[in-house]
C-alpha positions as CSV (number, residue, x, y, z in Angstrom):
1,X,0.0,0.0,0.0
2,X,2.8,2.4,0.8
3,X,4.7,1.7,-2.1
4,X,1.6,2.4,-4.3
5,X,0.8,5.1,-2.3
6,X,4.6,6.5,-3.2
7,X,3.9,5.7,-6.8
8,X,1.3,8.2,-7.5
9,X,2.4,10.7,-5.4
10,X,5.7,10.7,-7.3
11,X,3.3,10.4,-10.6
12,X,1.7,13.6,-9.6
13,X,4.4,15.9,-8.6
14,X,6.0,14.7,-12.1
15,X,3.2,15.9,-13.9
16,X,2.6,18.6,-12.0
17,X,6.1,19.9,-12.4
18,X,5.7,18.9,-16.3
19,X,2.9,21.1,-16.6
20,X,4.2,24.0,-14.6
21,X,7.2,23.8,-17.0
22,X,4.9,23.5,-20.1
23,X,2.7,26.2,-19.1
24,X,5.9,28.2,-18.6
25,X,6.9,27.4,-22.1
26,X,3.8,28.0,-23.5
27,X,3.1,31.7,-22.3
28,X,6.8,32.7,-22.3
29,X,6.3,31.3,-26.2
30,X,3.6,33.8,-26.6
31,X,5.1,37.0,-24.7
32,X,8.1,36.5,-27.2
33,X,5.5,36.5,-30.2
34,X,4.1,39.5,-28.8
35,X,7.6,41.4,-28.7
36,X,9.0,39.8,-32.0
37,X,6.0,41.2,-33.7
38,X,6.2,44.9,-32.4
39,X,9.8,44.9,-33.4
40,X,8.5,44.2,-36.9
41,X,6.1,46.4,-38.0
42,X,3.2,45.2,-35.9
43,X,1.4,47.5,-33.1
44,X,0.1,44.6,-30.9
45,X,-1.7,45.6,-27.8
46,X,-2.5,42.9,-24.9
47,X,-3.6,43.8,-21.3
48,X,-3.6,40.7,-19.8
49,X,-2.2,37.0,-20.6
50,X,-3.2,34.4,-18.3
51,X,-3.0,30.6,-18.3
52,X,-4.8,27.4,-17.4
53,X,-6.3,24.1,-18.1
54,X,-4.0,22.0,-15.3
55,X,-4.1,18.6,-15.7
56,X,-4.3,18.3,-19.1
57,X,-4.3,21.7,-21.2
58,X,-2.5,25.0,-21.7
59,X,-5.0,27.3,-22.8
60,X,-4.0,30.7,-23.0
61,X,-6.4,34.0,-23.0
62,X,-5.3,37.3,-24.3
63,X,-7.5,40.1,-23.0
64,X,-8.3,42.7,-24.6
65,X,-6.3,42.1,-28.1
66,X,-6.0,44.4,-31.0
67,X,-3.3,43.9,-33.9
68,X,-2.8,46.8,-36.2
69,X,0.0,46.8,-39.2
70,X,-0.2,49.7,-40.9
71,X,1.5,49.2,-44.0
72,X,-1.0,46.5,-44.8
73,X,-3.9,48.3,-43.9
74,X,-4.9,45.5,-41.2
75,X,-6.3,46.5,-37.9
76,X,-8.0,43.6,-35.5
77,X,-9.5,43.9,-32.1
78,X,-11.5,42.0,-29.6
79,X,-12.1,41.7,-26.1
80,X,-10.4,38.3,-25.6
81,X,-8.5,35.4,-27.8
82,X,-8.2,32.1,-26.2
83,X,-5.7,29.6,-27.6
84,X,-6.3,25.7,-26.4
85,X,-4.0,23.0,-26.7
86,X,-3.8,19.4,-24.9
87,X,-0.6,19.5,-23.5
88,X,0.6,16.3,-24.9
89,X,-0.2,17.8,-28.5
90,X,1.6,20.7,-29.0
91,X,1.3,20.6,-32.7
92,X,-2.5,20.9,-32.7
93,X,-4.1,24.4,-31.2
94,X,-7.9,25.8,-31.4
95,X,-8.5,29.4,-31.4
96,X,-11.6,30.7,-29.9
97,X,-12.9,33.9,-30.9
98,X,-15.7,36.7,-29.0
99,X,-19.3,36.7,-30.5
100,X,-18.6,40.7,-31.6
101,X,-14.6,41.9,-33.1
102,X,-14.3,44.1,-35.3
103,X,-11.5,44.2,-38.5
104,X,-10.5,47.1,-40.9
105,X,-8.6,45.9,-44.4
106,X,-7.6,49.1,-46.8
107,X,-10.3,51.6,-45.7
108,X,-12.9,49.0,-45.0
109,X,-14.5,48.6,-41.3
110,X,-16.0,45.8,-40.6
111,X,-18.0,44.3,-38.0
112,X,-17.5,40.8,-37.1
113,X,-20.8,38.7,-35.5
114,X,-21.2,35.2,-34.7
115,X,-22.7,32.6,-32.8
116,X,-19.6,30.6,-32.8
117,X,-16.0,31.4,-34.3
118,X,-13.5,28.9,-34.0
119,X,-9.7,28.5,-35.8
120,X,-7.9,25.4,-35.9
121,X,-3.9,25.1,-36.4
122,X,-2.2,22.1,-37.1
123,X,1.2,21.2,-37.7
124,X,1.6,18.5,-40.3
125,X,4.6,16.7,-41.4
126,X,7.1,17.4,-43.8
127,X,6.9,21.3,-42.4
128,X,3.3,21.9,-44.0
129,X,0.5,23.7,-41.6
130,X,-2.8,23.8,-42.1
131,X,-4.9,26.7,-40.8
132,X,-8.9,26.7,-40.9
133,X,-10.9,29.3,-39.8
134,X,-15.4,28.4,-39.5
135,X,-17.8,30.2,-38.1
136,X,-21.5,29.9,-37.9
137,X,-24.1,32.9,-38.6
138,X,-21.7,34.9,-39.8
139,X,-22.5,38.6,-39.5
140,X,-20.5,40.8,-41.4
141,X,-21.5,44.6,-41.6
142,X,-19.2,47.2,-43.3
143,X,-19.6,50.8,-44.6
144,X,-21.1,49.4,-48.3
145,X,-22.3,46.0,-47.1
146,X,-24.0,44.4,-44.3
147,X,-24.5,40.4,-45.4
148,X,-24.9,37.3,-43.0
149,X,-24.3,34.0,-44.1
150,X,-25.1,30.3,-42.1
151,X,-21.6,28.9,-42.4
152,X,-18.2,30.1,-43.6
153,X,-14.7,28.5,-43.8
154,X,-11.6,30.3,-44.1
155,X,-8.5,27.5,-45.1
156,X,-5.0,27.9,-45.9
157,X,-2.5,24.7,-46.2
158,X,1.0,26.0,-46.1
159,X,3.7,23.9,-47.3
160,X,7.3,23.9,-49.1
161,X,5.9,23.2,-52.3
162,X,2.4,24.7,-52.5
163,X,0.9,27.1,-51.0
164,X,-3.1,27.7,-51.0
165,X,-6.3,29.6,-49.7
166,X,-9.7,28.7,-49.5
167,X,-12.5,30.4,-49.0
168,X,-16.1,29.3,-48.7
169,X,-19.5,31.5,-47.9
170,X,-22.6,29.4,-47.8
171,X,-26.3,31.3,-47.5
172,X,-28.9,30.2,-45.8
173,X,-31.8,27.6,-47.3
174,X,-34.5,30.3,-48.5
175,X,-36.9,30.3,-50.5
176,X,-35.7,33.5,-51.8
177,X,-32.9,31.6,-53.3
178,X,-34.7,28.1,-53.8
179,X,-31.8,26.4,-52.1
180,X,-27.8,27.5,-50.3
181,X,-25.7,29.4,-52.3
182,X,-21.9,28.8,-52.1
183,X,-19.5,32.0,-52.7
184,X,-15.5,30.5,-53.3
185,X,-12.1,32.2,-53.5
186,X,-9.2,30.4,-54.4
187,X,-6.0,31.6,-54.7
188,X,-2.3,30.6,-54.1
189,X,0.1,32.9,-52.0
190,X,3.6,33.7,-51.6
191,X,5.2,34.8,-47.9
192,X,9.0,35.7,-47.3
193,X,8.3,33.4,-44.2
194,X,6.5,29.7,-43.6
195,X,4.1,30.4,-41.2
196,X,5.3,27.7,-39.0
197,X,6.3,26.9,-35.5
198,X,4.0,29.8,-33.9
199,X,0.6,29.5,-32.3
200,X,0.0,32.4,-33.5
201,X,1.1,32.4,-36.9
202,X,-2.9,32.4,-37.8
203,X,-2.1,36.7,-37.6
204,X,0.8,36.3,-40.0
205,X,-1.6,35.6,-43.0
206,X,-2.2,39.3,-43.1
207,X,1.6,39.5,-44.6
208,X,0.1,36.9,-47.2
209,X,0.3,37.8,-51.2
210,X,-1.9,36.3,-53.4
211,X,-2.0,34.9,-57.0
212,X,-4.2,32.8,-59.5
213,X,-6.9,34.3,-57.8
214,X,-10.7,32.3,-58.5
215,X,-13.6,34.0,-57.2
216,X,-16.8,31.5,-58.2
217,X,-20.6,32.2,-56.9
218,X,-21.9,28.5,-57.7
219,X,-20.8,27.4,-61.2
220,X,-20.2,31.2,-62.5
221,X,-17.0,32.8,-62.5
222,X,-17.0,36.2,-61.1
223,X,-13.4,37.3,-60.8
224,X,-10.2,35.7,-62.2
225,X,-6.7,37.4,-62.1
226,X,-3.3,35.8,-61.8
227,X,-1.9,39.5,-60.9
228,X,-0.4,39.4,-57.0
229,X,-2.9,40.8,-54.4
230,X,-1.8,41.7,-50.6
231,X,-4.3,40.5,-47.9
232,X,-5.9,43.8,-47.5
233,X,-5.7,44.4,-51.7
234,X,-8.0,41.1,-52.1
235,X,-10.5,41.1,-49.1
236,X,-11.4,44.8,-50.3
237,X,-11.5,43.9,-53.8
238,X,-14.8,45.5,-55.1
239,X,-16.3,42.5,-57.0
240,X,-15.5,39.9,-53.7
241,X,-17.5,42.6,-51.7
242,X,-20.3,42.7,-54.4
243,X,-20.4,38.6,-54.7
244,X,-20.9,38.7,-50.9
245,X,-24.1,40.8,-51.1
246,X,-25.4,38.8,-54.2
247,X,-25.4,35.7,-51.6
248,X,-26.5,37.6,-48.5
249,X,-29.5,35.9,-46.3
250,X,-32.3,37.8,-46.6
């Protein structure tokens, strides 16, 4: 009895100890994120980081956030981000975003509503990562547009020999529309940098420049360029913006 009794005592204070370490890890991973990115061109404000999850996660809220890189026209803020990971699966991370945030690209506010936001990162091998980015009622509401749709997906596999985005916007059921609409961008991109080994590389796609750009509403072609777009340059392209109203809820 005493020598089981040992056992899991010395079970927990290794674990214990293992996750005090990773937790360590984990935020000081962040705070250097944080300082690496002001010191290159980012204006990243965070009050407060703080960690939990002990036993078995590291999940990690920033509160409030707002990320701003002016010479992309990018500005993001919201009044949390949490970041979740199992702590034995530190390739695989969940971002969690507030109902309301609110994003400018080029001169465009927008707000951001939805009943759920989620982001999944997720390091593959061979050095790919793939990011995807769902929500559900999707609210967005800018200066020129204000258009809801029942599902979206944002994805982006990154990899040494391709590189590509996806896209999708699905309406609602109507009647209006006898049936769902789909809305889909395609594109490939270049970076100067992989966005690997960061939890929060999901921010870096705003450095992102596009090419072979496909912008499809169903079966119809809307918009097809193999000129290279910036992030901001192709999310406030005029004929994505009007494609999104065409497929609005109503």
């Amino acid at each position: 009895m005493r020598t089981l009794l040992a056992i899991v005592i010395s079970a927990t204070i290794f674990w214990s100890a293992y996750w005090a370490i990773g937790a360590q890890r984990s935020k000081a991973d962040i705070n250097a994120w944080l300082v690496d990115k002001n010191n290159s061109g980012f204006d990243i404000q965070v009050e407060d980081v703080s960690l939990w999850g002990f036993p078995n996660r590291f999940d990690v809220t920033l509160t409030p956030i707002s990320i701003e890189v002016m010479d992309w026209g990018f500005a993001w803020r919201a009044a949390f981000l949490q970041i979740l990971r199992l702590s034995y699966e530190k390739d695989h991370s969940v971002f969690v975003f507030p109902e309301y945030h609110h994003l400018k690209i080029a001169e465009n506010d927008v707000e951001i509503t939805s009943d759920q936001m989620r982001a999944s990162s997720v390091f593959l091998k061979d050095k790919a990562h793939r990011i995807v980015l769902e929500a559900k009622d999707l609210h967005l509401r800018g200066t020129n547009f204000d258009v809801r749709f029942e599902n979206a997906q944002l994805a982006l596999l990154l990899s040494t020999d391709q590189n590509k985005l996806r896209l999708t916007l699905l309406s609602g059921n109507t009647a209006s529309f006898g049936g769902p609409q789909r809305l889909s961008l395609s594109a490939e991109f270049a970076s100067d940098q992989l966005l690997i080994d960061q939890d929060l590389a999901l921010f870096d796609v705003s450095s992102l420049r596009f090419y072979n750009i496909d912008l499809q509403l169903e079966d119809k072609i809307m918009f097809q360029t193999s000129d290279t777009l910036g992030f901001a340059d192709l999310f406030a392209e005029p004929v994505l913006l009007q494609a999104m109203q065409s497929v609005k809820m109503k």
